[in-house]
N, C-alpha and C positions, 0 to 999 in steps of 0.2 A: 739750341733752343733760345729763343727771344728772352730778353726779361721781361714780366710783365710791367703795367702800368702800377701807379701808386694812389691809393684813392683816397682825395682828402675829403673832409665833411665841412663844409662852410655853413654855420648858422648866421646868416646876414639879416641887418635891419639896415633899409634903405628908404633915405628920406632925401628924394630928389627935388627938392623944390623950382627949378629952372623946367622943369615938366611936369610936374604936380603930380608923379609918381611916389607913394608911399606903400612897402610891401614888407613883410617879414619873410624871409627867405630860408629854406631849409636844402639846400643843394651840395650831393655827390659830385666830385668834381676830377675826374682820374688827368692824372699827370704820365705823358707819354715817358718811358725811359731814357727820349734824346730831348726832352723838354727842359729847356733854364728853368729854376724858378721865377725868372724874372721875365719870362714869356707865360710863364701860367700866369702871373699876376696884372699882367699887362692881358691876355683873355678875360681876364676875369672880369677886372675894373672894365673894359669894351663889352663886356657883356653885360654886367650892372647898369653900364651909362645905357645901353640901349636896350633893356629890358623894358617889354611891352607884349602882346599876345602875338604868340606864331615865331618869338623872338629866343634861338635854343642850338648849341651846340651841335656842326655838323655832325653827320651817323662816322664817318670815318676818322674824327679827331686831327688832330696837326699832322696825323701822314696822310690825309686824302689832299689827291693832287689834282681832283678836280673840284671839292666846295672850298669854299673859305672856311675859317676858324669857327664864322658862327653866322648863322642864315636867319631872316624870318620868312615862313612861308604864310600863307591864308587857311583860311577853312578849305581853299579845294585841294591844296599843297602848292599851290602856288608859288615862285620865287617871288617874292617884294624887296627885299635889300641884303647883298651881300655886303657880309662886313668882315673887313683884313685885318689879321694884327701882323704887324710887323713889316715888312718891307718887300709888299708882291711888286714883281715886273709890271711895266707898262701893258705889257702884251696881254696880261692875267688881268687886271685892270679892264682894259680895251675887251676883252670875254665879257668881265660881271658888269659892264653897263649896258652890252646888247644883251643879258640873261633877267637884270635885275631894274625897275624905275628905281632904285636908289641903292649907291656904293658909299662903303665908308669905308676909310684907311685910319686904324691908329695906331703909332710911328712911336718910336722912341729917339731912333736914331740916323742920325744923317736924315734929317725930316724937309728939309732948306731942297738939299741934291735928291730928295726920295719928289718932290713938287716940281722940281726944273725937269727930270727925266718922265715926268706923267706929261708934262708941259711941251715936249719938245717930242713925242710918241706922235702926239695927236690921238687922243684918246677919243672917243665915240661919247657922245654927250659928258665932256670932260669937265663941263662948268657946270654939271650936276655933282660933280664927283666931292663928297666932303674930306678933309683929312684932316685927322684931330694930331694934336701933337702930347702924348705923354709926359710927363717928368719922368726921364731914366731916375733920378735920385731917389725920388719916391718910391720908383717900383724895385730898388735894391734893398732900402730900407724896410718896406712890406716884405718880401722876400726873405730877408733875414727872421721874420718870426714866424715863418710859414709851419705848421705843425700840421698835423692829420687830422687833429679835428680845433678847428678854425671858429672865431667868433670875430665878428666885424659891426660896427656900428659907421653907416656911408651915409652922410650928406652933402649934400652937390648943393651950393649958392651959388651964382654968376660963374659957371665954367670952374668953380675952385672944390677941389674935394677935401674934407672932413672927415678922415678916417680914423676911426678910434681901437686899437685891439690890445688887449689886453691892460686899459687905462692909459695905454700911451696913444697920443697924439700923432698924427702921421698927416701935412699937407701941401698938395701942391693944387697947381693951375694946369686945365684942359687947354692948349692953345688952341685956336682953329687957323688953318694952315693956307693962304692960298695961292692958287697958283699963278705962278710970273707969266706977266703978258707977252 
């Protein structure tokens, strides 16, 4: 028998001023059983950063092996932009910009070699392709206070996040990543 997921409750306040998104956020958030924490929280924050309408967590979660981590569609269901956490193949890449007008990658690691091998694929509208680069330190340090039910205070300035939980401070810098000519 499988283990199940683990479902945490995120009460988020999100004050993106680099998009002039402001939301109070009350979101279930199930963590798969082969999930790091440090992959839930690197979902989370890509999903934060590109929260907007149609903007929501594939149906099949981090084992579907054909969406990405987190889709937005349209009012018809439309695909508009898949979005990667973590380090898809060139090939999966080369898929979500013939399925999507717009791909985003957010990376933690090996983020330099994850931009050379999308670079050297030859990716299908490749210089549409975004890829942000995380702070791994950040997203271990979030991780360590990760609990089941979760309170966050997220403001984004210039690409730099502002996380506040539980009165402690937590910040790093979004890089934008690109790729070598």
């Amino acid at each position: 028998m499988a283990l199940p997921a683990t479902l945490r409750r995120f009460t988020i306040t999100l004050a993106d001023s680099d998009r002039e998104v402001y939301e109070q956020l009350d979101w279930r958030v199930p963590q798969h059983p082969s999930e790091s924490e440090r992959y839930l929280i690197a979902r989370l924050l890509a999903r934060l950063l590109e929260h907007a309408e149609g903007v929501e967590y594939s149906k099949g979660g981090v084992s579907d092996d054909v969406e990405p981590a987190i889709v937005q569609r349209n009012l018809r269901g439309e695909l508009q932009a898949w979005i990667e956490v973590g380090a898809p193949t060139p090939e999966r890449l080369h898929k979500a910009s013939k399925a999507a007008s717009r791909v985003v990658v957010y990376a933690w690691k090996n983020v330099a070699q994850l931009a050379a091998d999308i670079a050297e694929f030859k990716i299908h509208r490749a210089d549409h392709l975004v890829i942000r680069a995380l702070p791994a330190e950040l997203l271990d340090r979030v991780a360590a206070t990760l609990d089941r039910n979760n309170t966050w205070d997220l403001s984004v300035t210039g690409g730099t996040l502002y996380l506040t939980i539980g009165g402690a401070l937590f910040e790093g810098v979004v890089e934008p990543v690109a790729l070598p000519s």
